[in-house]
N, C-alpha and C positions, 0 to 999 in steps of 0.2 A: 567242329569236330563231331558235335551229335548228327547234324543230320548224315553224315559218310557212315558212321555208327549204322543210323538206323536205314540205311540205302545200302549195306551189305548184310543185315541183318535180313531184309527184304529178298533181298538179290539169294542167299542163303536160303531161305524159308521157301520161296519158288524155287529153288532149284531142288532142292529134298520134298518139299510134295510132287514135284514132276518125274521124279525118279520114284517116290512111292508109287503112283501111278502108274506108270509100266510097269515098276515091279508086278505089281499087283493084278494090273491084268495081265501080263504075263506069265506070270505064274498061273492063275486062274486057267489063261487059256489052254495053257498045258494042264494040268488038272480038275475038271470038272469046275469050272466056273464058279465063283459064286455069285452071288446078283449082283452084289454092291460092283464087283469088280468087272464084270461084262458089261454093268453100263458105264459106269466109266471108259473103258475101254471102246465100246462105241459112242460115246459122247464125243470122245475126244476125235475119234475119226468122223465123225458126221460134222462137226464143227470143224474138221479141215477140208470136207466136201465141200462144204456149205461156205466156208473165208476165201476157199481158193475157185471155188465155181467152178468143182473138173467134172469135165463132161466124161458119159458113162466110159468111153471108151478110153480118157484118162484115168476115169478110179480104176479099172480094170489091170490099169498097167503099174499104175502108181504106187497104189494101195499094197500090194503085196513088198515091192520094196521098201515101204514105208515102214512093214511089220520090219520086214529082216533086218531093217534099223534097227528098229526099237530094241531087238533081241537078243541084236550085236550087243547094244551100250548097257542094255540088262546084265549081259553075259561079265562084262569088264567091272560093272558095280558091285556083280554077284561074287566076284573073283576076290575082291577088294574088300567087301564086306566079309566072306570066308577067313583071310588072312588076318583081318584085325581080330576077328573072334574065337581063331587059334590061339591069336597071343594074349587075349581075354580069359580062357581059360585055363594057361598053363600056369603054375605052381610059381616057377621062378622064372621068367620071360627074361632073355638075353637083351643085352643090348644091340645086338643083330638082328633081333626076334622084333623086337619095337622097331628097328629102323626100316628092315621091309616091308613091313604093315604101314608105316604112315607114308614111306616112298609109294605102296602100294595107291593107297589113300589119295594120297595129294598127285599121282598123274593123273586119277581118271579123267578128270577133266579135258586133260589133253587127249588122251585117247579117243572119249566122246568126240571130241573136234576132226581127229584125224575119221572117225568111222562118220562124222557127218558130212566132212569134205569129202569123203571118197563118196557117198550117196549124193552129194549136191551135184555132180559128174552127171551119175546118172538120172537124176531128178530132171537134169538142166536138156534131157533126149525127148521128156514125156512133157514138160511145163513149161508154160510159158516166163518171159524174165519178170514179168508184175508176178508173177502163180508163185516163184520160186523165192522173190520178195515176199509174198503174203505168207508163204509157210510157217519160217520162224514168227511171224507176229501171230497168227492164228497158233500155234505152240505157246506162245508167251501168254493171249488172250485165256486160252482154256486155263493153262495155271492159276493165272490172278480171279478169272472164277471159280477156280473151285477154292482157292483160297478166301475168296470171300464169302463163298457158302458155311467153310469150315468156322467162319469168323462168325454168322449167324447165327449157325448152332450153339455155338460157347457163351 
């Protein structure tokens, strides 16, 4: 039982720094950057340059729908995250109030999935089937780096 414990603890812990991450550079890139979060931000896309070996005239095409991803699943975390924080601060939260906030909560998941299969569509016009394989692992590779940086520092 410990190690499913500690392999959804895991599995948890990369999935909220990879959504920090967007957030973050997302944010940033809509408001004046700040360092930490534009290299992250280009970290992350230079290490998918660089896992998936797209030639210029793929990042060209890629890269921008890669962002509109990103901004989508930002946009449904940022939604999600709103709504719990409404009912975080109300006085007396309904029990209506709580159940749309964690309905909110616990679809994101799914939504990320529906906004990554509709971009895997168009990913699968610009990448090759190994490029479109190597995506998600170079996505997984950069998390567990920087989660292991974050482990350094501590």
């Amino acid at each position: 039982m410990i190690p499913l414990r500690r392999r959804t603890m895991k599995r948890l812990i990369s999935i909220l720094i990879a959504v920090f991450v967007v957030t973050g550079a997302l944010t940033a890139q809509n408001s004046g950057r700040s360092k930490f979060a534009t290299d992250m931000y280009q970290a992350k896309h230079e290490m998918i340059i660089e896992e998936l070996g797209l030639t210029p005239s793929q990042q060209k095409k890629f890269m921008p729908l890669y962002e509109q991803m990103e901004r989508e699943i930002y946009q449904v975390n940022r939604n999600a995250r709103a709504l719990a924080s409404e009912v975080e601060k109300k006085k007396n939260p309904t029990d209506r109030d709580y159940e749309v906030a964690a309905s909110a909560l616990s679809s994101t998941r799914v939504q990320e999935g529906d906004i990554e299969v509709k971009y895997f569509e168009k990913f699968s016009k610009i990448l090759t089937k190994k490029q479109l394989f190597q995506l998600k692992r170079a996505e997984a590779k950069f998390t567990r780096e920087m989660i292991s940086k974050q482990k350094r520092k501590n």
